[in-house]
MARDOFI-12205 format. One record per residue: residue in one letter; residue number from 1; y, x, z of N, C-alpha, C, O in turn. Coordinates in Angstrom, 3 decimals, decimal comma, always signed. Each point is the difference from the previous one (the first is absolute). Layout:
BEGIN
PT; a; NUM; Y; X; Z; Y; X; Z; Y; X; Z; Y; X; Z
...
END
This chain:
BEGIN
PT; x; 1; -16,295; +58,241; -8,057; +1,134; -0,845; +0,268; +0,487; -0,572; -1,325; +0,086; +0,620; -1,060
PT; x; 2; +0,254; -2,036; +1,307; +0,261; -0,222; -1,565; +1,693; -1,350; +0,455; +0,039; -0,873; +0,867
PT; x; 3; +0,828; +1,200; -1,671; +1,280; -0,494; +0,060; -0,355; -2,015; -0,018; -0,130; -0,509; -1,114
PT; x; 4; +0,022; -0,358; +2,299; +0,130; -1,557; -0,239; +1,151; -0,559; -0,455; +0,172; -0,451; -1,133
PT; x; 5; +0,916; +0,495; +2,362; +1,300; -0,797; -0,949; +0,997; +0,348; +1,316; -0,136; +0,373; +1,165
PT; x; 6; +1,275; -0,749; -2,134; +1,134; +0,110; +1,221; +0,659; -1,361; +0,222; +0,514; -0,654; -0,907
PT; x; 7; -0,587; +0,174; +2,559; +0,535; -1,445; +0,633; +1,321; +0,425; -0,049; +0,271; +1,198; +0,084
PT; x; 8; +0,728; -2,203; -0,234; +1,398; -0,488; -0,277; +0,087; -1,446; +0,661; -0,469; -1,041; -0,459
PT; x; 9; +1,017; +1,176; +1,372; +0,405; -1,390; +0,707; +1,227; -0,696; -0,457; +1,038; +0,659; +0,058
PT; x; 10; -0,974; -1,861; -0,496; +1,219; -0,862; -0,870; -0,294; -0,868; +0,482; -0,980; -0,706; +0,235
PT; x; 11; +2,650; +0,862; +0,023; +0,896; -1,848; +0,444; -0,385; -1,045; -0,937; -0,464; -0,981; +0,582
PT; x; 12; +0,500; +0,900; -1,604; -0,432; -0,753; -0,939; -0,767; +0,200; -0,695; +0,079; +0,981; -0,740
PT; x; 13; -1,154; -1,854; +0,701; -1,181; +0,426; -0,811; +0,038; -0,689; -0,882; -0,824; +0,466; -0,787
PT; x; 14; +1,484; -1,761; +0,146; -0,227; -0,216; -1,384; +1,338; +0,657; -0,903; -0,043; -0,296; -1,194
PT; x; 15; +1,218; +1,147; +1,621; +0,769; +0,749; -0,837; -0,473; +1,066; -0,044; +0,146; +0,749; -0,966
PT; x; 16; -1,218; -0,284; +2,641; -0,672; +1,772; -0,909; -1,138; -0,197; -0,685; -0,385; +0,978; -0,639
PT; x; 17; -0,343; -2,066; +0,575; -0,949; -0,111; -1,417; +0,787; +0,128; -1,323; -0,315; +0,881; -0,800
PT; x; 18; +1,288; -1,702; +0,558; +1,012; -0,149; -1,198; -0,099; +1,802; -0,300; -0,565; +0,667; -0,867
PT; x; 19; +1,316; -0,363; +1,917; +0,624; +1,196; -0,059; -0,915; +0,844; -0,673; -0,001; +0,462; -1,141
PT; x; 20; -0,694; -0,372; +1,994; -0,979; +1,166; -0,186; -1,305; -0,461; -1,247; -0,596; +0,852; -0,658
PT; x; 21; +0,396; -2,056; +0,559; -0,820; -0,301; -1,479; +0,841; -0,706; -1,198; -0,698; -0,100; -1,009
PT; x; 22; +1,508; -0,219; +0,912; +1,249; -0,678; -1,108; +0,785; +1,141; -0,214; -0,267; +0,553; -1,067
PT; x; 23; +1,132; -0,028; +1,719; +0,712; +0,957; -0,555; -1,099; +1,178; -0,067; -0,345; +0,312; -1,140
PT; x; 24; -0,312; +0,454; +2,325; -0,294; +1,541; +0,013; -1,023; +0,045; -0,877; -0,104; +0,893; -0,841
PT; x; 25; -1,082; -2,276; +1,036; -1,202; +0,078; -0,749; -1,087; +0,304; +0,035; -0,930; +0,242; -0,770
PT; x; 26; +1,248; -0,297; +2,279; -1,600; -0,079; +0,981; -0,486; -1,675; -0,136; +0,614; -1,064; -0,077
PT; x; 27; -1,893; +1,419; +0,092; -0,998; -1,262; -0,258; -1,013; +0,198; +1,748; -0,519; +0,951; +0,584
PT; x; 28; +0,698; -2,683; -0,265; -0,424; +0,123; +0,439; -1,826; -0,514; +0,966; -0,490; -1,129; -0,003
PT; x; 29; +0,170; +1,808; +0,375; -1,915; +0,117; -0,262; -0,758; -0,533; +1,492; -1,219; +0,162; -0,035
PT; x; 30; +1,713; -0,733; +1,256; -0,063; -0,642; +0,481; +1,203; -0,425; +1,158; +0,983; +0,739; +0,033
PT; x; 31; -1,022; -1,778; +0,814; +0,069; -0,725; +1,117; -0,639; -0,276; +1,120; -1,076; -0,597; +0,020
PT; x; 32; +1,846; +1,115; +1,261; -0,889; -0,829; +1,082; +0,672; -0,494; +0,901; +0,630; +0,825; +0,662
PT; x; 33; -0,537; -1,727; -0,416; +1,185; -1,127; +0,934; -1,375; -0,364; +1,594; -1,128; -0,457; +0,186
PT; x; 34; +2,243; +1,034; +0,535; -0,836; +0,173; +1,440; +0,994; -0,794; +0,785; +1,004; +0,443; +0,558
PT; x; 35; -1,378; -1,539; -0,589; +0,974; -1,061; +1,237; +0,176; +0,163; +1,128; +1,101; -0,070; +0,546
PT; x; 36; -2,896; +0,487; +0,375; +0,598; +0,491; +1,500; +0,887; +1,078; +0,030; +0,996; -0,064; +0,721
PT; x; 37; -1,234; +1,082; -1,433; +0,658; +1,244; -0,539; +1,385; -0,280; -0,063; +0,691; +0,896; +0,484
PT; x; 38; -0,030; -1,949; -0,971; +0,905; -0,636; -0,245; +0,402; +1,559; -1,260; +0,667; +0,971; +0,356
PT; x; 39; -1,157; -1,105; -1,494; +0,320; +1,226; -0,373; -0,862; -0,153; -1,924; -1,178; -0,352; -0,077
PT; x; 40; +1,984; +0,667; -1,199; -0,653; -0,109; -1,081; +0,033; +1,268; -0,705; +0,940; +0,680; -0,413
PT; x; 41; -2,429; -0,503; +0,373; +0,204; +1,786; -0,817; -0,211; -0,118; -1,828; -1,041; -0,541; -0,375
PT; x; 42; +1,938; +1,002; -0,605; +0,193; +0,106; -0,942; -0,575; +1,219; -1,352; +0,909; +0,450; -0,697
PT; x; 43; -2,264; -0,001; +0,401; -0,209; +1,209; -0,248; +0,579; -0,449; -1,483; +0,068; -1,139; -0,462
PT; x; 44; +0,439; +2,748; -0,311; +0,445; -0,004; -1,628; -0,183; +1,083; +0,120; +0,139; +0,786; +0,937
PT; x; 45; -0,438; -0,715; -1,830; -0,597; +1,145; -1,571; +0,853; +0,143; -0,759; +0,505; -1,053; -0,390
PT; x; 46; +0,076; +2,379; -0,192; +0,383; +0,861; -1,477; -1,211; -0,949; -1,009; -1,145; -0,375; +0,249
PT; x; 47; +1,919; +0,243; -1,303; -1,050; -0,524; -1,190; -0,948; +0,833; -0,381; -0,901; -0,602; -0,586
PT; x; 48; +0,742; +1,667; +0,671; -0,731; +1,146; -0,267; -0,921; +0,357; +0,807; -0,668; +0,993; -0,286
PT; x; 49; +0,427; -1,689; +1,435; -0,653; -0,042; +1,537; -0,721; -1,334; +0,320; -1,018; -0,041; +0,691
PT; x; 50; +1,594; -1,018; -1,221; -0,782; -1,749; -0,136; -1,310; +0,014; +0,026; -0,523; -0,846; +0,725
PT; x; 51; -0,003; +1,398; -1,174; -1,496; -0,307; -0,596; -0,834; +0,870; +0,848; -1,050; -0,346; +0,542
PT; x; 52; +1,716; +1,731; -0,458; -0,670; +0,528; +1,564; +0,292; -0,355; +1,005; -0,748; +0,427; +0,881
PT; x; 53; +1,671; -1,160; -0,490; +0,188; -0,534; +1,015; -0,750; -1,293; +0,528; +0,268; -0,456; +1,112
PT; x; 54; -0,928; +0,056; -1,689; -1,293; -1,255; -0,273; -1,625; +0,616; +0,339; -1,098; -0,551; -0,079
PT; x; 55; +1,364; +1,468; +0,347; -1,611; +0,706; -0,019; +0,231; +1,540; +1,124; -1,003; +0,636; +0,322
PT; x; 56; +2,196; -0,263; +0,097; -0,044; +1,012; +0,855; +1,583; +0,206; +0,576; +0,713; -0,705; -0,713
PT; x; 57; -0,204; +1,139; +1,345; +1,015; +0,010; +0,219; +1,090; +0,777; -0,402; +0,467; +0,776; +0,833
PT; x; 58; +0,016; -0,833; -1,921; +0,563; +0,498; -0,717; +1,859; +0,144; +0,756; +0,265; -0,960; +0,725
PT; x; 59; +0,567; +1,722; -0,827; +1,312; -0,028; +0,394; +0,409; -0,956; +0,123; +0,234; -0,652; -1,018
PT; x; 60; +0,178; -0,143; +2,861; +0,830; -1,489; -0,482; +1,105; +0,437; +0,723; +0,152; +1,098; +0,535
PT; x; 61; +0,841; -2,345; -0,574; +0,723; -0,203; +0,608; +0,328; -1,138; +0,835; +0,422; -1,033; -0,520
PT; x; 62; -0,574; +1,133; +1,720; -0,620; -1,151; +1,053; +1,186; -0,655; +0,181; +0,679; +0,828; +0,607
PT; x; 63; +0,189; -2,110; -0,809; +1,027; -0,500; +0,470; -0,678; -1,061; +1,367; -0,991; -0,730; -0,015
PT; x; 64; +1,694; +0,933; +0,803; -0,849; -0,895; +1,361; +2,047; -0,778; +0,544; +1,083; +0,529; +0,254
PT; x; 65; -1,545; -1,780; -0,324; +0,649; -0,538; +0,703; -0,276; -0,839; +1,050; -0,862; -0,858; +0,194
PT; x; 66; +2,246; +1,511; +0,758; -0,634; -0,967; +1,319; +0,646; -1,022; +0,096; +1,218; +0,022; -0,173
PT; x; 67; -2,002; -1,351; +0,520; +0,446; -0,987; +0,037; +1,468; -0,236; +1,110; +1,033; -0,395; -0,539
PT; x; 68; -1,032; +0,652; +2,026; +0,864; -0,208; +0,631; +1,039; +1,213; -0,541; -0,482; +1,019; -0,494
PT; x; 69; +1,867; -1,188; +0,615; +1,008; +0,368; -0,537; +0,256; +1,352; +1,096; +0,080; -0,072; +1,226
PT; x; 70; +0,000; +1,091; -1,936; +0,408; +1,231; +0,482; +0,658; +1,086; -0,932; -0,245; +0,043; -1,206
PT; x; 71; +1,188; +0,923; +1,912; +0,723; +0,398; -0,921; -0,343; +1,325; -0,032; -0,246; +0,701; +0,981
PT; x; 72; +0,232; -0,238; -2,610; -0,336; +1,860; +0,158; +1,006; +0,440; -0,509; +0,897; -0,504; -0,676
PT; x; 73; -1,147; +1,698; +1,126; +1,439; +1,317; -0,290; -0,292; +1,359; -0,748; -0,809; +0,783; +0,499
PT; x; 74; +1,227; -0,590; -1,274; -0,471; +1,642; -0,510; -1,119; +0,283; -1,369; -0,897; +0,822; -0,189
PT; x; 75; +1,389; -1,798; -0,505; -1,051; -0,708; -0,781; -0,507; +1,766; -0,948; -1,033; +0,302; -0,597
PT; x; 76; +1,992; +0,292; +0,797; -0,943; +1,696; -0,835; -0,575; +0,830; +1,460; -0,275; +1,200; +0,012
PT; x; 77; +0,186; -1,942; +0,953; -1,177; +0,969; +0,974; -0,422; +0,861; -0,043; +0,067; +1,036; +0,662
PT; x; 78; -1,012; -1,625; -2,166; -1,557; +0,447; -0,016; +0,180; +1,116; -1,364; -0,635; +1,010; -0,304
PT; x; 79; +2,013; -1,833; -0,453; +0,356; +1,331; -0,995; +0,126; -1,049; -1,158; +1,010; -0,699; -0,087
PT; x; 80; -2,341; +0,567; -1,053; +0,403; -0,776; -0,871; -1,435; +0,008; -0,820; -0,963; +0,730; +0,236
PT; x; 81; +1,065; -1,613; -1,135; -2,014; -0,462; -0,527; +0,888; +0,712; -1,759; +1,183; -0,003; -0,339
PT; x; 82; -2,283; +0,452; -0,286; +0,175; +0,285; -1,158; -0,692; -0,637; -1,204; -0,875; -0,839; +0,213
PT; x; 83; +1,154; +1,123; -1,274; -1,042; -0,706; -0,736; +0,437; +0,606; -1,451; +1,166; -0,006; -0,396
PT; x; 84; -2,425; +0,604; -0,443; +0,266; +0,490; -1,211; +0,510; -1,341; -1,240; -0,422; -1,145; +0,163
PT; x; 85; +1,074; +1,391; -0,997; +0,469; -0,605; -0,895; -0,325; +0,287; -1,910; +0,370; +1,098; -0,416
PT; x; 86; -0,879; -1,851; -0,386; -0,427; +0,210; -1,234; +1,611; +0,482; -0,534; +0,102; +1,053; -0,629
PT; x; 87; +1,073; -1,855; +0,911; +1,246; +0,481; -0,322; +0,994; -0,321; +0,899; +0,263; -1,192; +0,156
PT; x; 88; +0,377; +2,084; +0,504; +1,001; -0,299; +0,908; +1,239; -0,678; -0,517; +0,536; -0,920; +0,618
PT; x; 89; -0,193; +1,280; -1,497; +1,160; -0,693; -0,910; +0,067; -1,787; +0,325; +0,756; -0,766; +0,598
PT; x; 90; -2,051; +0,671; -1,401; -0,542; -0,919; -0,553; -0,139; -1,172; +1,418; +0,383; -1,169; +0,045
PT; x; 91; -0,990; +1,896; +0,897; -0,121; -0,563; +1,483; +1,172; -0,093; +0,907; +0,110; -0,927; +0,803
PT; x; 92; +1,074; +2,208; -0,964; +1,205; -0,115; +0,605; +0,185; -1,654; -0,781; -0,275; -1,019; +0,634
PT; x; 93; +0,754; +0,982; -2,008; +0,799; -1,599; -0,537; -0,887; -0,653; +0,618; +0,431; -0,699; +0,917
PT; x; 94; -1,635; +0,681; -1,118; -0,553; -1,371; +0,611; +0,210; -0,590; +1,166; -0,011; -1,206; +0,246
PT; x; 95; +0,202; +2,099; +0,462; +0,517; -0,442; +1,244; +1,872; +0,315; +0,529; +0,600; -0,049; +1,074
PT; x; 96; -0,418; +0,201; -1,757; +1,366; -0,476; -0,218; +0,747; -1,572; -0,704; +0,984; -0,659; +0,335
PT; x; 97; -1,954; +0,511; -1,377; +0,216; -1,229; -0,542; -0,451; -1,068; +0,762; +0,472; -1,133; -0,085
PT; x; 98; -1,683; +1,576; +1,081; -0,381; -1,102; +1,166; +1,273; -0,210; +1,593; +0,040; -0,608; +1,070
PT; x; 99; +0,843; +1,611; -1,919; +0,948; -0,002; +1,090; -0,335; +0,994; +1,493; +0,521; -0,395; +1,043
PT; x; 100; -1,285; +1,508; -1,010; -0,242; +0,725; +0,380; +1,034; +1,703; -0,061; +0,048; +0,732; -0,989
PT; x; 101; +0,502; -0,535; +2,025; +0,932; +1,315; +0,402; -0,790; +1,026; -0,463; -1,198; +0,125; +0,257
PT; x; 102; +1,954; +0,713; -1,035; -0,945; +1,503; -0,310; +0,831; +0,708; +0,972; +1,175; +0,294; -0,221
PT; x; 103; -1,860; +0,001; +1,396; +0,872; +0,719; +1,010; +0,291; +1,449; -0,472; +1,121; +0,509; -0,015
PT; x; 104; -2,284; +0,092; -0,372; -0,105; +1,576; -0,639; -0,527; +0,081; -1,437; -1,203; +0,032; -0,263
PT; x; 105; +2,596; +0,013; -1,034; -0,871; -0,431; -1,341; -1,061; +1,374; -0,636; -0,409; +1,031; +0,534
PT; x; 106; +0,306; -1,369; -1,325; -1,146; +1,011; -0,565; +0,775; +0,958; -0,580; -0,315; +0,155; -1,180
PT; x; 107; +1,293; +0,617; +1,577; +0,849; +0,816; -1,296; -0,718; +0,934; -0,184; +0,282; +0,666; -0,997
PT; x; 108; -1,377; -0,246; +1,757; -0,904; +0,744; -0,579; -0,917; -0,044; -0,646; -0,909; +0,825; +0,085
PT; x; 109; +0,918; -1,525; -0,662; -1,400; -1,158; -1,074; -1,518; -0,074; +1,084; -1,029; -0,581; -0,344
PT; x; 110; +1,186; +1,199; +1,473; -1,211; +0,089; +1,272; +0,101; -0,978; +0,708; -1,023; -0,648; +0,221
PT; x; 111; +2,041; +0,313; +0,245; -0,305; -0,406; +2,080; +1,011; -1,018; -0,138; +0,908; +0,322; -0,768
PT; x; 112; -0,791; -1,714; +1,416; +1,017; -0,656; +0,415; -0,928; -0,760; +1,327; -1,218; -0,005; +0,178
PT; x; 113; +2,582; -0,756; +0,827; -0,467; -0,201; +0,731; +0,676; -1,695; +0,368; +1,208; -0,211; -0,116
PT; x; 114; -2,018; -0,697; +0,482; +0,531; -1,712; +0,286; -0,538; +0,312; +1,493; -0,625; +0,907; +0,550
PT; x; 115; +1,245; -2,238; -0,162; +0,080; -0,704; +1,001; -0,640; -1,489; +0,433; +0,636; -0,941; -0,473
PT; x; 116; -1,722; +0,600; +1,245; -0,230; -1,088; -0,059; +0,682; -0,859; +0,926; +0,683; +0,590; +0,838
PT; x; 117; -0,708; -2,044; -0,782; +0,513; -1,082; +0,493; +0,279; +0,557; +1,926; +0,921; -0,364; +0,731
PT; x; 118; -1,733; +1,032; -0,488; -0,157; +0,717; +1,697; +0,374; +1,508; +0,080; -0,032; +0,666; +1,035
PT; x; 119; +0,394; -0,214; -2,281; +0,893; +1,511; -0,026; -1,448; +0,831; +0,174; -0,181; +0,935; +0,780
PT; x; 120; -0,567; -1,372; -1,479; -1,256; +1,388; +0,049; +0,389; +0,821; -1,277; +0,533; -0,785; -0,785
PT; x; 121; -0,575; +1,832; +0,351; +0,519; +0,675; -0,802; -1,347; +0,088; -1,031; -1,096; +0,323; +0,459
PT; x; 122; +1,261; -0,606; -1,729; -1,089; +0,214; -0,794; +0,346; +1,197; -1,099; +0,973; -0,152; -0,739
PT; x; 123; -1,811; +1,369; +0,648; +0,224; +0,832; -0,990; -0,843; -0,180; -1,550; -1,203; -0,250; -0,080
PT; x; 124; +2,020; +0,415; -0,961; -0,865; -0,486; -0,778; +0,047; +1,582; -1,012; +1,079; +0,539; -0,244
PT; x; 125; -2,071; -0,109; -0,125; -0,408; +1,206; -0,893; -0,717; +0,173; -1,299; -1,221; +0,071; -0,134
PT; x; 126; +2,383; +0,004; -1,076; -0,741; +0,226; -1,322; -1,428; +1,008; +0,133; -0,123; +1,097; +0,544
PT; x; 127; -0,921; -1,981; -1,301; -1,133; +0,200; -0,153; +0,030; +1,313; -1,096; +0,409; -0,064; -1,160
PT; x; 128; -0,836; +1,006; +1,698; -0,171; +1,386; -1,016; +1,331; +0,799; -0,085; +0,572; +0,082; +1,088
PT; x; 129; -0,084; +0,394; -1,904; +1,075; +1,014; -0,116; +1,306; -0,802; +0,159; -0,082; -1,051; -0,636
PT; x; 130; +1,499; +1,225; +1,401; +0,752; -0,750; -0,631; +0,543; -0,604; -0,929; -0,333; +0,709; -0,950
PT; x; 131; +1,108; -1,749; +0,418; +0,419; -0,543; -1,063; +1,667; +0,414; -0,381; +0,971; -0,557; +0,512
PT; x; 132; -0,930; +1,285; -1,180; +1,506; +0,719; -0,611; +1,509; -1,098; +0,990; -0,319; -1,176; -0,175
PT; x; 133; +1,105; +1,206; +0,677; +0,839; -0,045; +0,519; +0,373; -0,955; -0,867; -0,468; -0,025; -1,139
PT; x; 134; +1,670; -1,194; +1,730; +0,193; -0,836; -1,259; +1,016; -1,058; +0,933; -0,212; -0,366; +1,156
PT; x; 135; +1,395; -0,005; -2,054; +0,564; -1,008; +0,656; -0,587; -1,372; -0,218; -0,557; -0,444; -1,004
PT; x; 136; +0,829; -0,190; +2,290; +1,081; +0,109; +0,621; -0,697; +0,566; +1,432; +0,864; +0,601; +0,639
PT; x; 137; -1,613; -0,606; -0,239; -0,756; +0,322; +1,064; +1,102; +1,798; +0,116; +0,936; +0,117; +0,792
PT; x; 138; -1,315; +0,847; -1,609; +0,609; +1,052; +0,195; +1,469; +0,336; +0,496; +0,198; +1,151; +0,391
PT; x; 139; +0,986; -2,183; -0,372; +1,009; +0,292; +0,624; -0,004; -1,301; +1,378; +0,993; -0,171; +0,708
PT; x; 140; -2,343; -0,668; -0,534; +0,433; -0,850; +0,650; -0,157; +0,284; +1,349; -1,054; +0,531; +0,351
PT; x; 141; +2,136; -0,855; +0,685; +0,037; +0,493; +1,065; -1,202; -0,368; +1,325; -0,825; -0,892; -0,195
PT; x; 142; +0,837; +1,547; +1,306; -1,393; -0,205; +0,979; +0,943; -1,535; +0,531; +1,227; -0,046; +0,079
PT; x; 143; -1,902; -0,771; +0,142; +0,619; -0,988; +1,287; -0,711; -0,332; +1,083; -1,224; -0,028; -0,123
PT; x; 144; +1,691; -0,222; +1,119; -0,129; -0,296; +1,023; -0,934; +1,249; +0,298; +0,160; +1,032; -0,651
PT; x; 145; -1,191; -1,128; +1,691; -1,184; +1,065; +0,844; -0,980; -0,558; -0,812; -0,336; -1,121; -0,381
PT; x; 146; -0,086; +2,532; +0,215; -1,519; -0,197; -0,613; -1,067; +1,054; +0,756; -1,189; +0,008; -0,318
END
């Protein structure tokens, strides 16, 4: 058994591309726009996953939008997609300065958690040992659900 990808259905598919490759920093490695389908599937790749993802199926994340308008509910269902980080710090600002909510900050130099454009919860996890505690992240408060 080997892990393909996890589908995420979005209302908007050109703010959860933004979202999810402009701010989070998923790249993404193909398209397939199915008209009778009335329906466009979106695969992205971790940068660290791109290049296997071209030759085998490496971890994606499937955004599929359906064309006729329907509404979803419960956008943490399924729980939440994770993804290791070279520096969480470093990745919390970045996506803060893109104007992105740190719902759960890193005060543990480990774990914080965002939110995308459809309320899927993304966990993001310093790569290797944690990173020493540090403001401002360390007194900054949780917001909203994560």
């Amino acid at each position: 058994m080997e892990y393909l990808h996890t589908m995420v259905r979005v209302t908007d598919l050109d703010a959860s591309v933004d979202w999810y490759c402009n701010k989070l920093g998923l790249e993404e490695v193909r398209r397939r726009v199915d008209e009778k389908g009335r329906f466009t599937l979106v695969f992205l790749a971790a940068p660290g996953d791109k290049e296997a993802a071209k030759t085998t199926q490496a971890p994606l994340v499937e955004l599929t939008y359906n064309w006729d308008p329907e509404e979803y509910t419960g956008g943490r269902n399924f729980g939440h997609l994770a993804y290791r980080v070279d520096d969480i710090y470093a990745t919390c600002q970045k996506l803060m300065d893109a104007g992105v909510v740190i719902n759960r900050p890193p005060r543990d130099g480990n774990m914080a958690f965002v939110r995308s454009p459809d309320n899927i919860s993304i966990e993001l996890l310093q790569k290797g040992s944690p990173k020493p505690p540090a403001e401002p992240w360390l007194s900054m408060p949780n917001t909203g659900k994560w």
